[in-house]
Structure formats: structure tokens, C-alpha cells
N, C-alpha and C positions, 0 to 999 in steps of 0.2 A: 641487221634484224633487231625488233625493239625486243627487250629481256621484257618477259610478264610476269615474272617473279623472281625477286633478287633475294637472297638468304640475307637477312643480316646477321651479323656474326656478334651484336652485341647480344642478339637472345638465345643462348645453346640450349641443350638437354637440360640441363638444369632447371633452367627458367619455366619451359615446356611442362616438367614432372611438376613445379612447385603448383604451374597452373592448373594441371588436371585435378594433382591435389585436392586445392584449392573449391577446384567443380564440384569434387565427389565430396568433396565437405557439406557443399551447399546443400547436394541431394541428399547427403544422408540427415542433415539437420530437419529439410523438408519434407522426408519421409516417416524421419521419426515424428515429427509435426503431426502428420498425417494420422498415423497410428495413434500418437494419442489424442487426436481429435477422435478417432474412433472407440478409442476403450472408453473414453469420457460418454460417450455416448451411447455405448453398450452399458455402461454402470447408471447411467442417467436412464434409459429404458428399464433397466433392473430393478431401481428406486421407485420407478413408475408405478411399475407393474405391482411388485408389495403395497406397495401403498393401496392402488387399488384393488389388491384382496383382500389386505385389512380394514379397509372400508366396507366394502360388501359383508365377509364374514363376519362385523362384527356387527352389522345388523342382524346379520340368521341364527347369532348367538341367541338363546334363549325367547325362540319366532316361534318355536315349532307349536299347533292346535292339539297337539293330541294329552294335553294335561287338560285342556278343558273336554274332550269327548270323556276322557277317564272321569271328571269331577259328574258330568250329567248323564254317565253311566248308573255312578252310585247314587245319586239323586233318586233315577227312577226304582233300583234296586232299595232303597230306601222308602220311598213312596209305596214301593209295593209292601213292604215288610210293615211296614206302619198301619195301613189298613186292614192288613190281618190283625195288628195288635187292639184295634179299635174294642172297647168295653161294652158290655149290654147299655150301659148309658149316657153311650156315645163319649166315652172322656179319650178324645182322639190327641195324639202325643205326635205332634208333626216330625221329620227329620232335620236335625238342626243345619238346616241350609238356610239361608239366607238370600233374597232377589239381588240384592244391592252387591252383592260379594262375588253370586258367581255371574254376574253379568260384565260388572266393573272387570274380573278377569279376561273375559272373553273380549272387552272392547281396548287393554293395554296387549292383549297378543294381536288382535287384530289390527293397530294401531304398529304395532311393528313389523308385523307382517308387510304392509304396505308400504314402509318405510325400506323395506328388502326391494318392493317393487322399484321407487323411487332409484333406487340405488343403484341398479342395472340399469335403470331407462340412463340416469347419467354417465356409463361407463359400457353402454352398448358395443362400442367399439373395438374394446377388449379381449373378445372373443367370438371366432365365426357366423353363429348361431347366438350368438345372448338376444340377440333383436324375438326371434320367434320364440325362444322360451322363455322371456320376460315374456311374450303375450297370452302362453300358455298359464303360466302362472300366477295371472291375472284374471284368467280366465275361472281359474279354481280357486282363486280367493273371494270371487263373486260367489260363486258357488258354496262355497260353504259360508259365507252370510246367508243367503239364500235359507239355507237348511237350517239354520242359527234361529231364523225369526220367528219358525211354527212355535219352535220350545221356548222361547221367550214370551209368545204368548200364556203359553198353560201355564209358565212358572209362578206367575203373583197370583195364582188362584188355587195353587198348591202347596204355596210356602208361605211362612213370615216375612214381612219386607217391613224397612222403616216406613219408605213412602204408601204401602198399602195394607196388607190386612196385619194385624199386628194381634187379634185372638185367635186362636185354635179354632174355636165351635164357628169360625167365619171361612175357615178354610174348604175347600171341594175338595173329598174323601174320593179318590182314583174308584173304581170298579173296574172286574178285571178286563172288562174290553179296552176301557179309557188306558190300566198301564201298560196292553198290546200296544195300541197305538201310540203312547209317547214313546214306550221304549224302539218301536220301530223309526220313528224321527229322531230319536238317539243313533241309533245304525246308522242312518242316513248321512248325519254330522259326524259320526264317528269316519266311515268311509271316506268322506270328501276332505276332514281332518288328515286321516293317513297318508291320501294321494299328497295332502299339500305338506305333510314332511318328507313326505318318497322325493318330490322335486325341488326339496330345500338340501336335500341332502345331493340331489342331482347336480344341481347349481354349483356349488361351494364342491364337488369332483370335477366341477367342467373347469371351474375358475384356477383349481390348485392344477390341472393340466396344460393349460391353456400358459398360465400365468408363470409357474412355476416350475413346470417341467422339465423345461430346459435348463432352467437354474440347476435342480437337483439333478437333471439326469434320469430322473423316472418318473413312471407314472403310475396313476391310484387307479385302481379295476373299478368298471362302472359298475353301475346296480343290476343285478340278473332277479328280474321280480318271476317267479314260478307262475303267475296268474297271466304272463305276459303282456301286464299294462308299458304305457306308455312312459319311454324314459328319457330324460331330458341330456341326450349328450351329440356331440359331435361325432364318434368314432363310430356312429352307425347309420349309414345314410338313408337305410329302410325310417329306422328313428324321427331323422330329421324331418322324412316325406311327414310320416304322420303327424308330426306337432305342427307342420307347414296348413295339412289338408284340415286339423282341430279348427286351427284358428281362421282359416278361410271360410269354414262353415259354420262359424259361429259369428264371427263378423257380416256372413251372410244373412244369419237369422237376425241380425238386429240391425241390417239396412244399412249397414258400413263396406263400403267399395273395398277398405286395405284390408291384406292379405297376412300383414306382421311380416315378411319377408322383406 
């Protein structure tokens, strides 16, 4: 009968153990490989991810509109106060506002505002929803230009400007209907201002959860607004619907097929 396996006796136990050895070497070299091919890449997504919060945030760092609702608050509380102080012979004492100043402010917040926009559209990816609340957020920074431009009309016909009236007795004296009506295009700005820090601040809570969560281990409570507006986060899927069904109907009113979804 032919032998199908002959022992040789030059390889014992010995040889056997050095080679398994030897195996469990390779695996363990290859395993630890492995791992830290992985931690390399959990630290490399870690480095990411900061990064791209500290990009974003440090756009929203000082974005927020509600310094300029506050500035053309007291404008019109100014304006009003002025025309009562007006003389029997008209020596009218404007409030030292200036066009050039608080406009110039309103066009460097808004200029970074948009730059927040900019910032998300490039880092969409980042978190579940950034897609649909960058388009919410976009939505209300149209929006408050919108409201921006009724007051910017009245303003050079109420104040001193370099480029336009630069006497007093050339200035339009408010009456009190005229400072109802600005000051209600004040509310108007002032409201659409708020919303658009209410979702600056929504943003930069989605981002540090989304982003950094897991890093730290916890998470920051979203916004609970009492008037029940709309809040820009992941953790609430009624939420989501609605800033989905915002921007579906507002891309609808302006003849656009997409959905921001």
C-alpha cells in the first residue's frame, strides 16, 4: 500500500510551535496594522470634523442682525423725540445718525451673514439636514433684506448723509403717522432679524452635536422657542417636516422645481 503521508522526523514539535509562532506573529503585526489604520482614521475624521466647525463658527461669530434692529430702533425712537423737540421757528436738531454708517453696518453683517450661507452649502455633508436648513436660512436672509430696503428708503430723507442732505432745514420732519409707519418697518426688520439669530444659533447647536458630540460625549439642548417657531435641528422630525414643507413652498412661489431636500 502506497504511504500518503510519511512523518518526517527532521521537523518535530519544536519546529511546528516555532512555526505557529511565527503565524500568530504575522496576525498579530497585521491586526495591530489594522487598528491603527483605524484609530489613524478616527483621528483623521476627528481633525475633520473641528475643522469644519471652526470654519462654520467662525463665520456666525459676530453675523448675528439684531445690533442693527437695535441701532434702527433708536433711530426711529430718535426721530420721534426730535420732532417733538422741533422750535416755533422750525430750528429742527436731527438725531446724530448718520446714512452712510448705519447702512455701511447693515451691508458688513449682511455680507457675513452670507458668508455663514456660503459655509454650509460647502460642508453640507456634515450633518443630516444641513442641506434643508442652509435653505431655510437663506430663505430669511432674503427676507430680511427685503424688510431692510423700505428703511433705507426713508433714511436719507430723515438724516444727514455725506452723499445726500447734509442741512437740517432740508431734512423731512416725521409726523406722527409717518413715525407709526417707520417704526412698524422697524418691527418688521427687527422680527425677521431675530428669526435669523434664533437659526444662527440653531446651526452652531446642530453643528457642535452632529460634530462634536461624540467627541465630548454630550450633547447641547436645542432651542425651545415659547411662540412655537420653527427650529432648525435634527432631533425633531416634526421640525425637519416643516423646514422641508418652508422651503418646498417657497421654491414653489418662485418657479423652482427643488425641494432643498
Amino acid at each position: 500500500m502506497k504511504e500518503f503521508f510519511i512523518f518526517d522526523p527532521t521537523y518535530d514539535w519544536a519546529t511546528l510551535i516555532q512555526l505557529f509562532g511565527f503565524i500568530g506573529a504575522i496576525w498579530g503585526i497585521s491586526f495591530q496594522l489594522t487598528k491603527q489604520r483605524e484609530l489613524q482614521k478616527e483621528n483623521h475624521r476627528n481633525e475633520l470634523q473641528v475643522a469644519i466647525y471652526k470654519n462654520i463658527t467662525s463665520q456666525i461669530e459676530g453675523s448675528s442682525p439684531t445690533g442693527i434692529a437695535t441701532s434702527l430702533w433708536m433711530v426711529v425712537g430718535a426721530l420721534d423725540e426730535a420732532r417733538k423737540n422741533v422750535s416755533p421757528d422750525r430750528n429742527y436738531v436731527p438725531p446724530p445718525f448718520r446714512v452712510e454708517a448705519l447702512h455701511d453696518d447693515f451691508k458688513e453683517i449682511n455680507r457675513r451673514l452670507w458668508a455663514v450661507a456660503s459655509s454650509l452649502e460647502k460642508f453640507e455633508i456634515a450633518s443630516p439636514h444641513l442641506t434643508v436648513f442652509r435653505a431655510v436660512f437663506v430663505i430669511k436672509l432674503k427676507e430680511l433684506s427685503e424688510r431692510y430696503l423700505p428703511i433705507l428708503n426713508v433714511l436719507p430723507h430723515v438724516l444727514l448723509s455725506d452723499n445726500g442732505i447734509k442741512e437740517a432745514e432740508n431734512l423731512l420732519v416725521l409726523d406722527d403717522g409717518a413715525v407709526t409707519i417707520l417704526e412698524e418697518k422697524a418691527n418688521s426688520f427687527g422680527e425677521a432679524a431675530y428669526d435669523v439669530a434664533a437659526f444662527l444659533h440653531d446651526i452652531q447647536v446642530e453643528l457642535q452635536n452632529s460634530l462634536l458630540g461624540d467627541f465630548f460625549g454630550n450633547k447641547v439642548p436645542i432651542r425651545t422657542p415659547a411662540d412655537e417657531k420653527l427650529v432648525l435641528t435634527s432631533t425633531d422630525s416634526k421640525m425637519v417636516e416643516r423646514a422641508k414643507e418652508l422651503v418646498a413652498t417657497n421654491n414653489a412661489a418662485q418657479g423652482n422645481p427643488g425641494n432643498g431636500t
